[in-house]
Every structure is written in structure tokens, then in C-alpha cells.
C-alpha positions in Angstrom: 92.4 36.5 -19.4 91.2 39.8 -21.2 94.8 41.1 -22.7 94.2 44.8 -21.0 94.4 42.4 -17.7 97.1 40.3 -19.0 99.4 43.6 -20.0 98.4 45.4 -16.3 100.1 42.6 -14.4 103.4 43.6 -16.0 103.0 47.2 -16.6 104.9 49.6 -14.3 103.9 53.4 -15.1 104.3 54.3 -11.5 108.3 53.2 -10.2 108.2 54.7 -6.9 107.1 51.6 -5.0 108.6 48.9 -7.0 109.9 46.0 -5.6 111.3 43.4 -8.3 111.0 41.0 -6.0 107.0 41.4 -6.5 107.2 39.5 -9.6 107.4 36.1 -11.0 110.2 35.0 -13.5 107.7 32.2 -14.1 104.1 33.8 -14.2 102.1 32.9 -16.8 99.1 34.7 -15.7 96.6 32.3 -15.2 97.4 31.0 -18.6 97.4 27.3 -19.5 97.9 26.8 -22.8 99.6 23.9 -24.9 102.3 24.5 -27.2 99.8 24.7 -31.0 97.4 27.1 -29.0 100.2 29.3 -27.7 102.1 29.3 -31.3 98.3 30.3 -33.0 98.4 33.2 -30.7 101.9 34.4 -31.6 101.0 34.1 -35.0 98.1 35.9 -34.5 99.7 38.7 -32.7 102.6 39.1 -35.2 100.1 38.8 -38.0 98.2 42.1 -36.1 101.2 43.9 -35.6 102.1 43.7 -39.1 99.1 45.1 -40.4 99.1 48.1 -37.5 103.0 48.3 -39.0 102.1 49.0 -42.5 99.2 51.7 -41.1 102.3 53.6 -39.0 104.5 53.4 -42.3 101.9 55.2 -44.9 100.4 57.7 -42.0 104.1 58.6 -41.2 103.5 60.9 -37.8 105.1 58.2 -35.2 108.1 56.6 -34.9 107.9 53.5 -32.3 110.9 52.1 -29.9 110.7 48.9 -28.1 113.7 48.4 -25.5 114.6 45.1 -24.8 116.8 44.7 -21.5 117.7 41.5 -19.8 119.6 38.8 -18.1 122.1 37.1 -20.5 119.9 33.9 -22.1 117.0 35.5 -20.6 115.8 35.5 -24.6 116.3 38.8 -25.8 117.2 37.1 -29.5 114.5 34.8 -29.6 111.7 37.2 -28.7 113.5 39.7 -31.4 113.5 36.9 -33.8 109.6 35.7 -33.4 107.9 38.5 -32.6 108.7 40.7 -35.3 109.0 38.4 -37.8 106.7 39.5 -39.4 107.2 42.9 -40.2 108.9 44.8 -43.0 111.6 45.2 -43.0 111.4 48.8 -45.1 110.4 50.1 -41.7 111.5 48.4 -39.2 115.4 48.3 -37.8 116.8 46.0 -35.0 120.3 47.2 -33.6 122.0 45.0 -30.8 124.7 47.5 -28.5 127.6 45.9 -27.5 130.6 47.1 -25.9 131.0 50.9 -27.2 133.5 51.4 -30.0 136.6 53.5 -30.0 134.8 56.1 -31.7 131.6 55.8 -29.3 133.8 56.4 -26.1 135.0 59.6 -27.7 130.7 60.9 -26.9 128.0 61.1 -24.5 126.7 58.1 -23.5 123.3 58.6 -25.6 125.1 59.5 -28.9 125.2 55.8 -30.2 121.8 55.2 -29.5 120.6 58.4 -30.6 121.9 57.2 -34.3 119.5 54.1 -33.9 116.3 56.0 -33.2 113.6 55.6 -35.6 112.6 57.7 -38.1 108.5 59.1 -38.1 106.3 55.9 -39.3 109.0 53.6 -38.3 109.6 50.7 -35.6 113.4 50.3 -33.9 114.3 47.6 -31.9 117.1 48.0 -29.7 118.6 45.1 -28.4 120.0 46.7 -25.2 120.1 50.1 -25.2 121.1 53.5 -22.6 120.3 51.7 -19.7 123.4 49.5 -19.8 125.1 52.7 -18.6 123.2 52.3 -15.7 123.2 48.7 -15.2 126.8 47.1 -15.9 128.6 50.4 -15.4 127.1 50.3 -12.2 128.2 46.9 -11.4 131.0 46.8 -12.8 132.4 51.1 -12.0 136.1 50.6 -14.2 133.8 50.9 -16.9 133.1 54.7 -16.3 137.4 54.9 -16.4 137.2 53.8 -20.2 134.7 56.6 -21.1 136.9 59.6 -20.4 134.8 61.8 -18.3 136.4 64.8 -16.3 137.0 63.1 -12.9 135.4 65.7 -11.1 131.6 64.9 -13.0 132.8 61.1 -11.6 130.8 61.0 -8.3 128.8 58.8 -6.1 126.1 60.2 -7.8 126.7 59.5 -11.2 124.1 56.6 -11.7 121.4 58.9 -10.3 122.2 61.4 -12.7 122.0 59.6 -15.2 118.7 57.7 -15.1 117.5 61.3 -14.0 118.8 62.2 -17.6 117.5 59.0 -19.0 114.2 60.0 -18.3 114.0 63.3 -19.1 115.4 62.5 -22.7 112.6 59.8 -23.1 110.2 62.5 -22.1 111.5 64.8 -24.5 110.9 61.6 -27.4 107.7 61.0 -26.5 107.0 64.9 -26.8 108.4 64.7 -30.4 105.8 61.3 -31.9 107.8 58.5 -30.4 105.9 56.0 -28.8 109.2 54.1 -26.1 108.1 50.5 -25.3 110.6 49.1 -22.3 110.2 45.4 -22.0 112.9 43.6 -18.7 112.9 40.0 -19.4 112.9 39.0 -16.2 114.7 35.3 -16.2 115.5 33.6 -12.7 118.9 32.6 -11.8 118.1 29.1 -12.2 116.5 29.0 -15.5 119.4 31.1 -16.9 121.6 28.0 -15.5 119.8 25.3 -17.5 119.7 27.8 -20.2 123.6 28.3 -19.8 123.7 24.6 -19.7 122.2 23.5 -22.8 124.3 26.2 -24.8 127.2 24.2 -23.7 125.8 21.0 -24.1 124.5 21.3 -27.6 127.0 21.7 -30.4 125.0 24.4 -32.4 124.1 26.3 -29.5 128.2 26.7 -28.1 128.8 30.2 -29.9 126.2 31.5 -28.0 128.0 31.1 -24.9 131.0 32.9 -23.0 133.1 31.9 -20.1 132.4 35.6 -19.1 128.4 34.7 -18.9 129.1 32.1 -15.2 131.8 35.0 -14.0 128.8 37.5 -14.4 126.1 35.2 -12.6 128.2 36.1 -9.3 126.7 39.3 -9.7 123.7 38.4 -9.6 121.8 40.3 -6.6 124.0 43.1 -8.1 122.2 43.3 -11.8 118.8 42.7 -9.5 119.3 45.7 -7.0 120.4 47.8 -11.0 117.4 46.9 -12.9 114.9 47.5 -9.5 116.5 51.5 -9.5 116.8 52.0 -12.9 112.8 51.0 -13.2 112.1 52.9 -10.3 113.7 55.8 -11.7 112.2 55.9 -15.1 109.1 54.2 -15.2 106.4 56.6 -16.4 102.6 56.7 -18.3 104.2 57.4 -21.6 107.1 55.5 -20.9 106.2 52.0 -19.0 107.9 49.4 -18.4 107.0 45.7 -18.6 108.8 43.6 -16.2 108.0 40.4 -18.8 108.0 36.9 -16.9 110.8 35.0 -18.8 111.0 31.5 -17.5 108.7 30.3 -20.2 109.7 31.8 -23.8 106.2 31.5 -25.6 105.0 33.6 -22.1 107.8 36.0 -22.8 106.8 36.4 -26.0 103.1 36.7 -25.9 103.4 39.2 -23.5 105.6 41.5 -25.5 103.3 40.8 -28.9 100.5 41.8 -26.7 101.7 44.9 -25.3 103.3 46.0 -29.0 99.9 45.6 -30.7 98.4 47.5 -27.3 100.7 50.2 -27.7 99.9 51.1 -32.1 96.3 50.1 -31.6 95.6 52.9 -29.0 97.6 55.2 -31.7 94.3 55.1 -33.8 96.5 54.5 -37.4 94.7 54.7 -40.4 96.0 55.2 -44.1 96.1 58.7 -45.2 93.0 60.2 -47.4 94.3 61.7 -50.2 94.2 65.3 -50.7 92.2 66.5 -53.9 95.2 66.9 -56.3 95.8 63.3 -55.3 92.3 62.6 -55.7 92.3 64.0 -59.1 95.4 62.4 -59.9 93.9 58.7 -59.3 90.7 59.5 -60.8 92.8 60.2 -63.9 94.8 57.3 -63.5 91.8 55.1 -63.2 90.3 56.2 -66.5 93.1 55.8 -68.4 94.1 52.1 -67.1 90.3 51.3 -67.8 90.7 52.6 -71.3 93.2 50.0 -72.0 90.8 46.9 -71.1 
């Protein structure tokens, strides 16, 4: 399958009709592939996005944010961890949000993940991100208690709001250069179970796991109905989502290669010509390093 194909099956740019329940935690669209051919077509694709990487560096006019939101062991570290493995790390950050900070609770919502943002000719990986203020503080509502708003902005409405200002914000990014990749590993409830079980089972895989990851799975249908709104509500041509099929890891993280290289490619990067004083300056350069042969 053509990757423009491949990337369409997952890409929503259009939330007002979608349904999660339209898509398969264990696609692999049409794919069959054993595990040396799928690993030579990560490489590949991290070995492409490096190169597009070091083009957004030296032409410095984009920054580029990938979102990862998901499912506890749905992957979110793994796909991190291989899919950008290869890039440099001069300009490229990775930040994981956990629960807010003292400090954190004492702003807007945003202003934590504001400080993450990447700078022009720079790629940031957020490893959750704004939407959790949509997602767990709408499953679990005590949340919104810690984060000292005036009770009277505290209504039924609150979530709607703030997608509503979710999406306007990412407009206003992609206005300013910055190219927002949202990738939903979408796990299924029983995967995440033998995923679950294996962290317990296997010694160097137990830190990984809390008791507070089974008490969450009751919530299940909860998270579902979350993540189906907040896509719904902010899925947009400059700002798509890719509901990622997560079952199957090396899927997972083809996919999100795919739609990375996808998203710099169509940027048209190229290295910067030099003006003529720079011209001049490595024309000069050149004849004096070839006077010392």
C-alpha cells in the first residue's frame, strides 16, 4: 500500500462525524509483513526523517510538534524511543507531562506546555500534552478542584470550552510556522491487559507498572467517549489527527514514521543558499585552505 493510502486510513482532518468505534486497534492496513522487513522499514523511515530533520534545523522557519496521546501501555515510550532515534538531539526535545506541579496549578492550563513548544527549525515531542485537561479531568472532575479556578468559570461546560480553546490556540501555532502532528494510539482493552500482564510478570518490566493502571481500566468506555469528543472537537487540515492502530507496535510505529516524514516532506526543506557576503566569505575561505595543500 502507497503510504498517501496507508496515512488516509488514519487521518482525521474533518471530526464532525467521528465515531472511534470506526477504527481498528488492530489494523494493519492490508500489510503483512515479517518482523526483518517491518524493522528495514523503520529504519528506513527514521533514517528519512533524520535527514528532513537536519534540512528544518539549517532553514530555521518551522518548528514541528508531534502529540502523542494514549491508553496507558498503549506504547507511547516505545514509539518515542524508536522512531526518533534517530535524530539530533541539538533539535529535537521530548518532554513527558505528568501530574502538574505545585507551581503549574498556580497557571492556566496551557502554561506548562507552552514552555515545551519548539523553537523555529526544531522538533518537540510531547509525551501527553493539553489534552489531558480534557481527557482525565473529564473523567476524573476532582481534578478541576486542585487547579484553583473561580467556581463560577466551573460549569457543565467546562470541557467544551476548553477543547474550543484548544483548538483555536493550535490554529493560532500553525499561523505562526508550527507544523502540530496529533498521533491517539489507539490500544484495545484487551491488549493493554496482556500488556499490563507481562509488566507484572517480568522482573525488569515491574517499574513500569502501577496499581492505579487496573483501577483506571474501569474507566474504560469513559477515556473512549473523552478521546472520541476531544477529536471531534479539534481535528482540522492543519491540525489532523491520526487515530494510530496500536495492537501491533511495529504497526504503531510505522504509521507514525510515515505520517512524520509525510508532514516535513510536504514542507519543501532545503538548506539555505548563502547570501553574497557569505558567498564571498567561502570563496575566500576556500582559497586560503587550498593554499595550505
Amino acid at each position: 500500500m502507497k503510504l498517501d493510502k496507508l496515512l488516509k486510513r488514519y487521518r482525521v482532518s474533518d471530526g464532525r462525524n467521528f465515531s472511534l468505534k470506526d477504527h481498528d486497534p488492530a489494523d494493519q492496513g492490508g500489510m503483512k509483513l515479517e518482523r526483518e522487513a517491518a524493522d528495514a522499514l523503520l529504519a528506513a523511515g527514521t533514517k528519512r526523517l533524520a535527514e528532513l530533520q537536519d534540512k528544518l534545523y539549517a532553514q530555521d522557519r518551522w518548528g514541528v510538534l508531534c502529540i502523542i496521546q494514549a491508553m496507558d501501555a498503549a506504547g507511547k515510550d516505545g514509539t518515542v524511543k524508536h522512531v526518533f532515534s534517530g535524530l539530533n538531539p541539538l533539535g529535537c526535545e521530548v518532554t513527558p507531562f505528568k501530574t502538574p506541579s505545585a507551581a503549574e496549578l498556580d497557571h492556566d492550563f496551557l502554561w506548562r506546555h507552552v514552555q515545551a513548544l519548539p523553537a523555529r527549525g526544531h522538533i518537540s515531542i510531547h509525551n501527553r500534552s493539553w489534552y489531558e485537561e480534557v481527557l482525565i479531568a473529564r473523567v476524573h472532575p476532582n481534578i478541576l478542584v486542585g487547579q484553583k479556578l473561580p467556581p463560577h468559570l466551573v460549569t457543565k461546560h467546562i470541557y467544551d470550552e476548553r477543547l474550543e480553546d484548544i483548538a483555536h490556540f493550535e490554529r493560532y501555532l500553525s499561523r505562526q510556522g508550527m507544523v502540530i502532528q496529533k498521533f491517539f494510539l489507539h490500544v484495545s482493552k484487551e491488549e493493554q491487559r496482556r500488556r499490563f500482564l507481562a509488566r507484572i510478570k517480568e522482573p525488569g518490566k515491574n517499574w513500569k507498572f502501577t496499581a492505579g493502571d487496573v483501577t483506571e481500566r474501569a474507566h474504560w468506555d469513559a477515556y473512549q467517549s473523552a478521546y472520541q469528543k476531544a477529536i471531534r472537537a479539534t481535528a482540522s487540515e492543519t491540525t489532523p489527527w491520526y487515530v494510530v492502530p496500536a495492537d501491533q507496535k511495529w504497526f504503531t510505529r510505522l504509521v507514525v514514521v510515515g505520517a512524520m516524514v509525510d508532514a516535513l516532506e510536504k514542507l519543501e526543506l532545503r538548506y539555505p543558499d548563502p547570501d553574497p557576503a557569505k558567498a564571498a566569505q567561502l570563496a575566500a575561505a576556500k582559497r586560503i585552505l587550498e593554499e595550505e595543500e
